[in-house]
N, C-alpha and C positions, 0 to 999 in steps of 0.2 A: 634612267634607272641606275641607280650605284652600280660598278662594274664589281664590287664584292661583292652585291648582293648576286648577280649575274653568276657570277663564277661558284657561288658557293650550291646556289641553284641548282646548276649543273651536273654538281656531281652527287644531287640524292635523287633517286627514282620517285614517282608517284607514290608507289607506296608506303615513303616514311612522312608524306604530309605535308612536302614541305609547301608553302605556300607564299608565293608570290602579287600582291593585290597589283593591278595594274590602278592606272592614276586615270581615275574619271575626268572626260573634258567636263570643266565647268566648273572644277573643283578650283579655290582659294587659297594663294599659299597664303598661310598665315604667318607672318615674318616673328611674330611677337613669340607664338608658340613653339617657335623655333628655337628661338633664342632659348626660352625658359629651360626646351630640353636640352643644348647643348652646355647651358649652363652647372646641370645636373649632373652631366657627365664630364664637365673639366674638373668638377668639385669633386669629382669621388665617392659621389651618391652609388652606391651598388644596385639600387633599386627605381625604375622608371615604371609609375601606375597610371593608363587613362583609363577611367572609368567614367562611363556614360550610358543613356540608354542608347536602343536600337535606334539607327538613323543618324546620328549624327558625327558621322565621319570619324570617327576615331583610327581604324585602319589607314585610312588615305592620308591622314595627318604623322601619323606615322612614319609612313612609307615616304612622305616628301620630309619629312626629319631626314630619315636615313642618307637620301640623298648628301645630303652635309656632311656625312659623318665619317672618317676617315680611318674604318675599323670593318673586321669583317664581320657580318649578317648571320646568323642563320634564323631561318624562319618556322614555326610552328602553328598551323592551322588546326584547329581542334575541333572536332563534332560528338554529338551527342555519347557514341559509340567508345569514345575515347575516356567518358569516366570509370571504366573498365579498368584499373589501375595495371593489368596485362597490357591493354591497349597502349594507354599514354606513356607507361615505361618504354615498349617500345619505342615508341615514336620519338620521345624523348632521346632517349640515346643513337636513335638515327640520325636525328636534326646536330646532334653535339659532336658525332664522328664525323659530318661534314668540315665540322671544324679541323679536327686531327682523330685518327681512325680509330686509334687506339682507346680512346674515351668510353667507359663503361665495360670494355670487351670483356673483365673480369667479372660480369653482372651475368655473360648467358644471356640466352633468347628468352626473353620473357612470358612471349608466346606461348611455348614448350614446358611451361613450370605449372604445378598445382601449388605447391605451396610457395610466398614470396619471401626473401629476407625479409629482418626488420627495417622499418624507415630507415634508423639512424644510419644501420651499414647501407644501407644503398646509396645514401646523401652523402656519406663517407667516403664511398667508394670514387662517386664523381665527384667528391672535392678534390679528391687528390689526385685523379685523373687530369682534372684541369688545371689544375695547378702547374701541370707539365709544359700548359700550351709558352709558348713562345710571344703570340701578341695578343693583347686583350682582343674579346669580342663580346657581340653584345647576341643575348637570346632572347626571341620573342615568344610568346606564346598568344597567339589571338583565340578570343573568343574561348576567356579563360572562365566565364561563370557556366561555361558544361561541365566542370569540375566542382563536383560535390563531394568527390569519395573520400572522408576522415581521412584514411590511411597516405593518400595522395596529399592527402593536407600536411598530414606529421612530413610526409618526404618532403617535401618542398618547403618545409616553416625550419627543418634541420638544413637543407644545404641555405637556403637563406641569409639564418644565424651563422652559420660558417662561411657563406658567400666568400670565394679566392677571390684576391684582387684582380683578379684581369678577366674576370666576367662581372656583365652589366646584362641585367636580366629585365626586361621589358614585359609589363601585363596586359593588356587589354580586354576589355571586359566590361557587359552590362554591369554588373553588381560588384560593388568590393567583396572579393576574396576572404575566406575567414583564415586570415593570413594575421599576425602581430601588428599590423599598420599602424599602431598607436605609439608604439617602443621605434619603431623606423623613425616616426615624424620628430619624436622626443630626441633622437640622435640626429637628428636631421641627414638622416641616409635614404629618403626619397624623395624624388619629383612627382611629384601628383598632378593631372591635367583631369578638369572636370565637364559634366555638360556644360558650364555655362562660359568656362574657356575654351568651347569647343561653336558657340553658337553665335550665326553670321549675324554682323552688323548689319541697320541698312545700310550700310555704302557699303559692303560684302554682298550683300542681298540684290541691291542694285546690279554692281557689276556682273555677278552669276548671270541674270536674266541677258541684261546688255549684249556681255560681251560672249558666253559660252552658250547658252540658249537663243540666243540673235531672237530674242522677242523686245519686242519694243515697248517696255508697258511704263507706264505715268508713273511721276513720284507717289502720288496719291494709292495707285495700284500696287507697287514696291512697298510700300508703307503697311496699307492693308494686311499683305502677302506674310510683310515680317509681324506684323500683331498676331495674327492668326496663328501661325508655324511656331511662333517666339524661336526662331534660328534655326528651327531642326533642320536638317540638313537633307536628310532620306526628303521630308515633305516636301521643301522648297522644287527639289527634282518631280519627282510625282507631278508637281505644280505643273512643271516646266511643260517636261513630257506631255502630259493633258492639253496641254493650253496650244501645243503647233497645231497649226490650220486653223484656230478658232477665228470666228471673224466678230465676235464678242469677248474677250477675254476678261473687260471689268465685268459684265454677265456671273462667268464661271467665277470668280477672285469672291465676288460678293454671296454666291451663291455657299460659300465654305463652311463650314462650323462647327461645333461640334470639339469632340476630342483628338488628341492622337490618331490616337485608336481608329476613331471614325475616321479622319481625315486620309490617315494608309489604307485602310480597309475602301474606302470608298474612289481614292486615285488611285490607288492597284487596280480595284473592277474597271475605273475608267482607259487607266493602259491598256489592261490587256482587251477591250472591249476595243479599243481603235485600231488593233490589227488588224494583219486580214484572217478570213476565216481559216485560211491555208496556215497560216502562224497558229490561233488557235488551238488549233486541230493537234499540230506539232509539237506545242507548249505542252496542250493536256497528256498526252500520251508518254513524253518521254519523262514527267513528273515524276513516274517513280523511281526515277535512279538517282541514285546517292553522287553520281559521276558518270560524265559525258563523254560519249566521242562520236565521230560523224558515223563509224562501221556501228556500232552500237546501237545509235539511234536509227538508223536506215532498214536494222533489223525489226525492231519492234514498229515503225511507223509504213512501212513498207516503199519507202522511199530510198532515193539511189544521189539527194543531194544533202545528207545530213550534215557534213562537214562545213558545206557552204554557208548553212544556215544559221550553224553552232558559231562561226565566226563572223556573220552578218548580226544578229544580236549582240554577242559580246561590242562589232563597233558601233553600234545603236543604244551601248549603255544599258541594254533591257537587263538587268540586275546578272548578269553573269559574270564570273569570277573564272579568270584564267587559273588553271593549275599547272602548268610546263610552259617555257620558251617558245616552243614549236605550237603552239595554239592548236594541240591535238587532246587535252584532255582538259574539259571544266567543270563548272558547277554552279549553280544557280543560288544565288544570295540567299542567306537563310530563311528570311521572312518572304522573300517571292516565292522559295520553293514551297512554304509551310502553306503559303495561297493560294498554289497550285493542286498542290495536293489535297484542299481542302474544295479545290472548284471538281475536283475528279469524279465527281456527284453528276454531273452533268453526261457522266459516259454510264453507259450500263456496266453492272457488274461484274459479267462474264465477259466483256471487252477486258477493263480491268484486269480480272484473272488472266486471261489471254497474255496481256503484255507481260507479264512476269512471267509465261511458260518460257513468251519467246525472247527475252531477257534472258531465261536458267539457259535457255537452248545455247544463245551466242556467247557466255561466259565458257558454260562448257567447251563450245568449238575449240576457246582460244586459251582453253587450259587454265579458267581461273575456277576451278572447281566449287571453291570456299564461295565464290559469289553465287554460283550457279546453284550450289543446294541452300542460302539464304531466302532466295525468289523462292526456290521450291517447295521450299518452308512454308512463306506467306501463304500461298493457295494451298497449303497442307495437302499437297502431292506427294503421299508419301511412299507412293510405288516409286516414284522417282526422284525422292533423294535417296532411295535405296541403292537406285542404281547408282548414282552420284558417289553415296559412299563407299561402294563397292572399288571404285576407283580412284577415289584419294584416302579413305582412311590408310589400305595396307602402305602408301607411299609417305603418309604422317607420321606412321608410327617408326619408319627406318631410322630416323632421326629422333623419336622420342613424343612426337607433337600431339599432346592426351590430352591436354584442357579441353578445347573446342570439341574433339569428339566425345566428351563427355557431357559437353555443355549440348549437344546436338541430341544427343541419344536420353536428355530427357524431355525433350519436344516431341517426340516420338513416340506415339501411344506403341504401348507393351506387344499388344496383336501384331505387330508388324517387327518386333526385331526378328522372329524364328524366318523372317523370309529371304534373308539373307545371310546364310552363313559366311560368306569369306568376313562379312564385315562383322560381324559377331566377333571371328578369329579375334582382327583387331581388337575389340573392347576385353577381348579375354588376355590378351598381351598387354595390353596398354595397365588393366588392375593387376597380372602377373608383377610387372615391374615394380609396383607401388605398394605391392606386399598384400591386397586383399585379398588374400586366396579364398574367400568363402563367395565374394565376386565371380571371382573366374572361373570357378566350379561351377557356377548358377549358370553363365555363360558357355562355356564348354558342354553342359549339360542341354541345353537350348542347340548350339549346334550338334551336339550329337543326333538330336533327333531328327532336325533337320536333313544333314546330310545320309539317315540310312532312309528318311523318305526317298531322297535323289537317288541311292544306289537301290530303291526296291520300282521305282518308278520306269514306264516307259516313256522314251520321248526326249533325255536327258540321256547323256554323251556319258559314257563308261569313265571317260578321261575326266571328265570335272567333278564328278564324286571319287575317284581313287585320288584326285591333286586335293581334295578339302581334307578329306581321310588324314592323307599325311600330314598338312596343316595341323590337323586335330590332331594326331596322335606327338608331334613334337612338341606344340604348347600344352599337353597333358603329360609329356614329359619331365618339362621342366617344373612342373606342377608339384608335379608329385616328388622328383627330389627333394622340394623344400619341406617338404613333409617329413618328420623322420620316422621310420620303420619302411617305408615304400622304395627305397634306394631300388632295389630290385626290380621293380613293378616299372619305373621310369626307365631305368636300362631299354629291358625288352620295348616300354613303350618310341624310346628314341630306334633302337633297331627296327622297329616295326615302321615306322616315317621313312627312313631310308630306304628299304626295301620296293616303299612304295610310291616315291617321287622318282624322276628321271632325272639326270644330270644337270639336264639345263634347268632344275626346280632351282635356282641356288639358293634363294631364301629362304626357303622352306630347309635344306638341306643344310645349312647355317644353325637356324633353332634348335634343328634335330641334333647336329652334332655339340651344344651348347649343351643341351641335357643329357647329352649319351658320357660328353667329358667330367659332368657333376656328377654324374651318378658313380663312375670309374674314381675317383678323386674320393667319392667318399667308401665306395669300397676299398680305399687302398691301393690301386692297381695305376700308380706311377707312368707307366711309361704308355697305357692305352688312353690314359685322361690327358696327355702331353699330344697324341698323338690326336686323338680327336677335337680336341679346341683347338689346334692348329687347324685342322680342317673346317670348324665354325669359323675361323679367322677370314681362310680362303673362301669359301663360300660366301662367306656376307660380304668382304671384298668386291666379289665380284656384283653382284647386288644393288652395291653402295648402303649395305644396312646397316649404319655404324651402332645403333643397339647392341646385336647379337657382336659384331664384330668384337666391338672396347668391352663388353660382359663376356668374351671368352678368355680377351689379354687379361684382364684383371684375373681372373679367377686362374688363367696359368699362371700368372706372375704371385698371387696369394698362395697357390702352389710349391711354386720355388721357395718362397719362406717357410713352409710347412718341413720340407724337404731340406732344408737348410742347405740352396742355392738361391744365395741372396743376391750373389753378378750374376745371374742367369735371371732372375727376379726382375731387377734393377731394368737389366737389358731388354724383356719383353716392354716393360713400362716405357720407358725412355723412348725405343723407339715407334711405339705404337702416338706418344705424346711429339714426336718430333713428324710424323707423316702428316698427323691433323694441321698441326700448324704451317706444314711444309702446301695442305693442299685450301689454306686459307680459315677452314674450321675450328681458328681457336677453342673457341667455348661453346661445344655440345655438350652439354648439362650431363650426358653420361660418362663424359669422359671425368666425373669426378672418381668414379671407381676407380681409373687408373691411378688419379694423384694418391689416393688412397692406401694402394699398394706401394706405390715407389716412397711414399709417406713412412712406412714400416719399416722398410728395407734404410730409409737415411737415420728412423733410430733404433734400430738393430748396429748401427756404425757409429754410431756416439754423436750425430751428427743432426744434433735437436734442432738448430737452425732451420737446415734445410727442408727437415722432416715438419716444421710447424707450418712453413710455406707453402707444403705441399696439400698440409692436412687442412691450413685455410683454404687454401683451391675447393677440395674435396668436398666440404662441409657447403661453400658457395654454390657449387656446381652442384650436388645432391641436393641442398635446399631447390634449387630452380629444377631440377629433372622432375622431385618428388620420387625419386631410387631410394626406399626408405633404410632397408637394408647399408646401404653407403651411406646415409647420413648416419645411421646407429657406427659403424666401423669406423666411418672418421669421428665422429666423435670419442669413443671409447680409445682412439690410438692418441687423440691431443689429451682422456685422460693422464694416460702413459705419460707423454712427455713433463707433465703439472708435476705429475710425482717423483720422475725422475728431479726434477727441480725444487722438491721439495716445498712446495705451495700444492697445502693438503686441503685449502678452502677450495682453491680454482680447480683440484680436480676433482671434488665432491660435486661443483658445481655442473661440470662439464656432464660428469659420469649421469648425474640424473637429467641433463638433459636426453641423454643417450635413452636411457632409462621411461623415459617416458612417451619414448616415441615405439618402443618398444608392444606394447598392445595394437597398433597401426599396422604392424605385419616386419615380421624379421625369419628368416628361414631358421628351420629349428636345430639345424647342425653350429649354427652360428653360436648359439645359446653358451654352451660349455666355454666358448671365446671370453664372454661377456662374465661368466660367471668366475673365471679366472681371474680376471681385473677387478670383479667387487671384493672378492678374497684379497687380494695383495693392497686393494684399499683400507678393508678393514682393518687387517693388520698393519698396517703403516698409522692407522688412530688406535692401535693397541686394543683393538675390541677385538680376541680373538672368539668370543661366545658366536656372535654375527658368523665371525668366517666359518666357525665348524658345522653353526644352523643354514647357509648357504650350500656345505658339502654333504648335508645328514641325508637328503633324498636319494644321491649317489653312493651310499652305503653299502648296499650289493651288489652294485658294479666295483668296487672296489674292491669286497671279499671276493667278489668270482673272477675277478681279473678281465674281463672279455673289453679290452681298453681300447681301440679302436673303435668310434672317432672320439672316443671322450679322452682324449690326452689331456687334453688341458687342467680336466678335474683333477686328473690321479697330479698333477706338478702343483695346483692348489691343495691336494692333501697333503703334500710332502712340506708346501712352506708352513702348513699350520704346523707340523709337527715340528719343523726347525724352529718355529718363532717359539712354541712351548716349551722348548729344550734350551733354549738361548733364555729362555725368563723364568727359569726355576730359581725359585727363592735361593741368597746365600744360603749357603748350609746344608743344603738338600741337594742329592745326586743326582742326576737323570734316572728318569725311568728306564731300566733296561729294556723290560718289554717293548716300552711305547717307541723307542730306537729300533728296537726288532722288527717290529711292525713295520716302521718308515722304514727301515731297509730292502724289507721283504718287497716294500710294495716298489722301491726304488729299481729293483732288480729287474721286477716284471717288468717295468715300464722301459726299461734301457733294452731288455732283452729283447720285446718286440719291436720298438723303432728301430735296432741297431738293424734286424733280421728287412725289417720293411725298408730300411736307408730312408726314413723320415729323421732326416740330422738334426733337425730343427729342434725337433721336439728332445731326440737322444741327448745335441749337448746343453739344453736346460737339464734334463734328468743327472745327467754326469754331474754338472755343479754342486746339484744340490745332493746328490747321493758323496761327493767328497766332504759337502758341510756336515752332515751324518756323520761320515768317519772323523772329521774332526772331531764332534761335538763325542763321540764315542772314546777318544782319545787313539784315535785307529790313522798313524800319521802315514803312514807308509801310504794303508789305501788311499786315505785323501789325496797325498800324490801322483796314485796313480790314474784315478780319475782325474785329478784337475790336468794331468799330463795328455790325455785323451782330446779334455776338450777343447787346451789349446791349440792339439793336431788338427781338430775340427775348425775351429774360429779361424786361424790366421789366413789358411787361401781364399777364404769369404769374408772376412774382416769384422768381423763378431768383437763388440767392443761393451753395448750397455748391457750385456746379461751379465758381465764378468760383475759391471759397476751395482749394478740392481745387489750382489750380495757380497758387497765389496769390506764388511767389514769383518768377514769370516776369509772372505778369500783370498783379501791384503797379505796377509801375512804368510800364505800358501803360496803366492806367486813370485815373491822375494826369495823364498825358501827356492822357487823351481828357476829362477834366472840365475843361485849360485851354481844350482843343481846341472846346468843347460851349456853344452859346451861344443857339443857336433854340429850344429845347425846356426849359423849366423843370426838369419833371417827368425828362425822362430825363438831365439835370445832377443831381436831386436822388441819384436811383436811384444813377445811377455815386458820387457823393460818400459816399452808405452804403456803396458796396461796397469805396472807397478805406480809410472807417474799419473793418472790418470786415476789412481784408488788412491791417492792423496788424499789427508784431508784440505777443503775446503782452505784454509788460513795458511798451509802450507801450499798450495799449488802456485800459486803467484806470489812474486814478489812487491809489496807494499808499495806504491809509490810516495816517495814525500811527499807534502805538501807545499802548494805551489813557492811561497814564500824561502823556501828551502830547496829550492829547484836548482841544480849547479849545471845540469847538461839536460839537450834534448832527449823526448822519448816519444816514438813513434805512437802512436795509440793504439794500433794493431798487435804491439807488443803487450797495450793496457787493458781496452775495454774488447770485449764482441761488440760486431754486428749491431745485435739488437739493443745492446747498453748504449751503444752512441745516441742509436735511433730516441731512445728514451731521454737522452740526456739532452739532445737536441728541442725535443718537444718540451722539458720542462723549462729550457733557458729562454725557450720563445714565450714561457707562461702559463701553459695548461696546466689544466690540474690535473692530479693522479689519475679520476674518473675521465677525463679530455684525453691525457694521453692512451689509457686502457682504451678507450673507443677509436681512436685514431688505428691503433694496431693490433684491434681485433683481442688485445687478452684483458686477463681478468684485472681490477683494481689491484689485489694481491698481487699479480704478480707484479706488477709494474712498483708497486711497494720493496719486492725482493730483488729487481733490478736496480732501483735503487740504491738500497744497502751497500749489495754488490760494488757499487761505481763509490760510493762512498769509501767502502773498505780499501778497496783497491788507488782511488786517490789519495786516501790518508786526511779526509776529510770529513767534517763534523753537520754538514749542512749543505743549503742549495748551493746559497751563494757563493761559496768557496768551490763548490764544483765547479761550478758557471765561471767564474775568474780564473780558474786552472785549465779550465776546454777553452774560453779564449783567449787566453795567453797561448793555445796552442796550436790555434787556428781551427780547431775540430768543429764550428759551430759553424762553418759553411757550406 
């Protein structure tokens, strides 16, 4: 066997699939189909297709290819379970990390997600993952027509068309794939092997018999054998198998007929008919498992030699398939297992049943839960997948992992969820996260009743109804936070959980403190909402419930921006994302809320780059969690950056993404967030009718003042009123009043944050209550507020609120740097924000064009970051829509990048960009 393929073996587990065929004695190398495929792969073909039907060696031909081949392996065995496009993404990205680790890691557990990206970004993702690797390798995927699912189709028909050079993707498979294979052949970018280049000669036929089956049989019989078979490969074996000990063999050869079909259907009965009955016995019974091993089978058959047996068949060829090195886990060829399981008629039914109790029993023992409540499923035991669940749902959802118990709990007639409440809990956590709160009420309500049965009942332990209690009373905490007018009702509810768990609950004591710190956070009370999701942090720590744990960092670190401690912000962020990866857990799907926040905080600092990298993590990770809440936030903060950028298509576009995920479940404090950002959109497309009908519901909160938590609103009434004051017709005064008004409300709004020390919010208000005294012609005050907010900005490094109203504030802040004379540091501060509210054609200096070039110029001096990244992608050829996909943003923008690289070269077109980046080496 290829010592690549060995090595690369080695280091994936059972569970990602990988599969290694061992090389049947008797098997033919076939020299010719060797060649064909190494020929495919000197040529640069990206694509290797055998397709054939069952039987006819397609794997084995394979597998002795490989041997040749001087590149590393990874292998991909697929079953039915795997069109599951959860499933084979997995597996998928397991078999590709064997290659190099990092491959897909950006994708999350696919396991753990409800809803999935699109193809394209998934195909995207691992192109450009592999495109890192170092040496080509080749991936196979066997027994690829179990793959029906569209969506599986588009991912794979997208990394395809993008295929990186240094992967060679191998298919195999009954039926061609509904894959482009017509466009492939056209380009001649695949090798195709069919049944009939798959099917033995007779002097292939002969020799099989001869020399691998040491059966002695006449040309005339050899001849016979290959008419009848026409090569198949599977029959030829069957034949073989049958025929030892016969002392008639032309007898049986002549006796053949018939079809396919008939001919496997009828030398399968013959095999397994010449065992002994003690095989028999063995075969039927352990038929129902999907996967082998000796502790396994020794369970259900009540025997004490299953190992012995499991690798006495595999060297007898009886259709078993090695799955690991160590000849400790198999599986039975698809078509023997399908004929086994079909002779299972011969066992009584409650036998049957039986073997699948004692199947759930041994998965259990050994801690493979998910297998154990599968069986338990079959025989719809559903006393005891309760139990099952009981003990692995709360340990699925520490991590997030809600699909499959979703998918589980509706095989589960209704009558049966109230008889287990801890795993209710779970199903009321798991829709908490994903914003169905009409769910988890129906659920919570189901265990409420449950558990005051347990506490009114005799017979049942004081202790396990007072531990579901608090259970119940912190996921009815967190409940009801999201709800708004109940802030209060959750408080008491998270006190009431603590009171009533003990120390070592820490789980429970986690969640409780998650909702005791939201509900304090929305009443205002700073330093008790800091103080309790630190203690959600330590509890779930301890636990290991990284859920509650990264949902308490996020929500202090969203805090700190509230509060305008943006490095205090930053810092919870950072190092809650620096432990994960320090303890191996790059990407748990929750940990998108953290990118999320640390997302805000890098453009709060003018520092869009970093902020869009994060807010891609975010949007990534939240797609796969299904945290709908964090998908709405990251998206609504990558609106922000669109517009800060002035590409007012890509954050229309964005924003209604946001928008629309919106009816899905978003907590109702978040709202006023959201409704800010459509105000500053509208008015950025000058429709201020939109922004006012957006702020008209909040009308009497804004006359009555009671502005807490709705800050957001009262800073979207004040930009409507700036934006109406800034576009009153030449000739026409401002409206006194309407200033009066915006002032009044400006005052309230500074007056209670400054008192609450929510800075965040105070120095937006300060800004915009200075643009008022401008706009009043009131300069002093303007002064004194914009002097306020620099005091606020510079030890926390406050950069884009200055820019967001930079063209009132310009001219304020030159005024306050001749003004600024005590303080070094905060002259320096204002002096960047002076060059920084530049306009656009003034900020940088023009490059010439190349032709005109008299000295070097660093590009760091020229382009960003992301202009390279663009400018690179178009010199390689893509189109605007190929590079927008490549890096995740809008056509637009990549239109505005662009320009940008244009401007800044002093150039009129591609081609003159492209000649100027490589005259200057930037295109490596």
């Amino acid at each position: 066997m290829n010592p690549q393929i060995n090595e690369i073996a080695s280091l994936i587990p059972v569970s990602t699939k990988l599969y290694r065929p061992a090389l049947q004695p008797g098997r033919v190398v076939r020299d010719r189909l060797i060649r064909r495929l190494n020929e495919g792969l000197q040529d640069g073909r990206p694509l290797t297709l055998v397709s054939a039907p069952a039987g006819f060696g397609k794997t084995t031909c394979v597998v002795e290819w490989l041997q040749t081949v001087d590149r590393p392996v990874t292998w991909l065995s697929l079953d039915a379970s795997d069109d599951d496009p959860r499933n084979f993404l997995y597996y998928l990205v397991s078999a590709l990390q064997a290659v190099k680790a990092s491959i897909g890691t950006g994708l999350g557990n696919f396991q753990a997600i409800e809803t999935l990206p699109p193809a394209l970004h998934i195909a995207s993702i691992l192109q450009r993952d592999i495109l890192t690797c170092e040496k080509p390798f080749l991936l196979v995927l066997d027994d690829f027509h179990l793959i029906q699912n569209n969506f599986l189709m588009d991912v794979l028909e997208n990394l395809i068309s993008r295929q990186p050079p240094n992967l060679h993707l191998v298919v195999i498979t009954r039926e061609d794939p509904l894959l482009p294979l017509s466009r492939h052949r056209a380009n001649n970018q695949i090798t195709e092997i069919r049944a009939d280049d798959l099917r033995f000669t007779r002097q292939e036929t002969g020799a099989f018999f001869h020399e691998m089956m040491e059966l002695p049989l006449s040309v005339d019989e050899v001849n016979s054998l290959e008419d009848r078979t026409e090569g198949w490969v599977a029959g030829l074996q069957l034949v073989g198998l049958s025929l030892r000990g016969q002392t008639e063999p032309g007898r049986i050869i002549h006796s053949l007929g018939g079809s396919k079909r008939f001919i496997l259907s009828y030398l399968t009965e013959e095999v397994l008919n010449r065992q002994t009955e003690e095989i028999q016995s063995f075969l039927l019974r352990i038929a129902i498992l999907e996967r082998l091993n000796g502790d396994l089978c020794n369970a259900l058959t009540g025997r004490i030699d299953g190992q012995a047996l499991l690798q006495h068949l595999f060297s007898t060829n009886l259709f078993l398939v090695q799955l690991d090195d160590e000849q400790h886990w198999f599986r039975f060829h698809h078509l023997f297992a399908e004929f086994l399981r079909n002779q299972q008629n011969r066992l009584p039914p409650e036998e049957v049943a039986s073997l699948h109790r004692r199947a759930s029993q041994w998965y259990e023992n050994n801690n493979m839960l998910q297998e154990a409540i599968q069986h338990a499923l079959v025989v719809q035991d559903y006393a005891r997948v309760m139990d099952l669940l009981e003990k692995s749902a709360p340990e699925m959802m520490l991590y997030g992992y809600a699909r499959r118990l979703d998918d589980w709990l509706k095989l589960i007639p209704a009558e049966w969820h109230s008889r287990s409440p801890k795993t209710n809990l779970s199903f009321a956590w798991m829709y908490l996260l994903r914003g169905k709160y009409a769910l988890v009420e129906e659920y919570l309500g189901i265990t409420d009743s449950a558990i005051s049965a347990l506490e009114n009942s005799d017979g049942h332990s004081s202790r396990e109804a007072v531990k579901l209690r608090a259970e119940w009373s912190a996921l009815q905490s967190n409940l009801l936070q999201s709800i708004k007018g109940k802030v209060d009702q959750a408080r008491l509810m998270a006190e009431k959980a603590l009171e009533l768990c003990r120390e070592e609950d820490s789980y429970i004591r986690g969640v409780a403190y998650l909702g005791l710190g939201s509900s304090y956070r929305q009443l205002g009370e700073f330093q008790k909402a800091v103080d309790a999701y630190q203690q959600s942090m330590y509890f779930s720590r301890l636990k290991g419930s990284m859920v509650s744990e990264i949902l308490a960092a996020s929500y202090l670190s969203m805090m700190g921006i509230q509060y305008g401690r943006l490095q205090f912000a930053a810092r919870v962020a950072s190092q809650v994302i620096e432990r994960v990866e320090a303890i191996g857990d790059k990407q748990i799907p929750i940990l998108g809320a953290i990118h999320s926040s640390l997302g805000s905080v890098y453009y709060d600092w003018n520092r869009l780059e970093d902020a869009r990298r994060e807010l891609e993590k975010c949007i990534t990770l939240s797609t796969l969690s299904g945290h709908n809440a964090t998908l709405i936030a990251g998206k609504a903060a990558l609106c922000r950056i669109f517009l800060a950028e002035g590409d007012l298509q890509a954050a229309r576009e964005v924003f209604r993404e946001a928008a629309d995920l919106i009816p899905f479940g978003v907590p109702q404090w978040y709202l006023p967030d959201l409704l800010y950002l459509q105000v500053d959109l509208a008015l950025a497309e000058n429709d201020d009718l939109s922004a006012e009908m957006l702020i008209h519901p909040y009308q009497r909160r804004l006359e009555d003042r009671p502005i807490h938590p709705d800050e957001n609103v009262f800073l979207a009434a004040l930009k409507l009123a700036i934006y109406r004051a800034q576009h009153t017709p030449a000739g026409e005064r401002h409206s006194s009043a309407d200033l009066a008004s915006a002032m009044s409300l400006a005052d309230s709004l500074m007056a209670e944050t400054s008192a609450a020390q929510r800075n965040g919010f105070y120095l937006h208000a300060c800004l915009l209550r200075a643009i008022l005294h401008s706009l009043a012609g009131q300069s002093e005050s303007a002064m004194d507020d914009l002097d306020r907010a620099v005091d606020l900005a510079e030890p926390e490094g406050y950069r884009q609120v200055f820019l967001e109203e930079q063209a009132v504030i310009s001219p304020l802040l030159k005024r306050l740097v001749s003004l600024e004379s005590g303080d070094p540091q905060k002259r320096a501060f204002v002096e960047s924000l002076v060059n920084l509210c530049r306009p656009v054609n003034e900020a940088a200096q023009v490059v010439p064009h190349p032709s005109n070039l008299t000295q070097s110029v660093d590009e760091h001096d020229v382009l960003t970051i992301r202009e390279l990244d663009v400018l690179r992608l178009i010199a390689a050829g893509l189109t605007y829509e190929e590079t927008a996909e490549r890096l995740f943003i809008s056509k637009n923008t990549v239109r505005f990048f662009v320009k940008e690289i244009y401007r800044k070269l002093g150039v009129d077109n591609r081609m003159n960009a492209v000649d100027y980046a490589r005259q200057r080496g930037w295109l490596s």
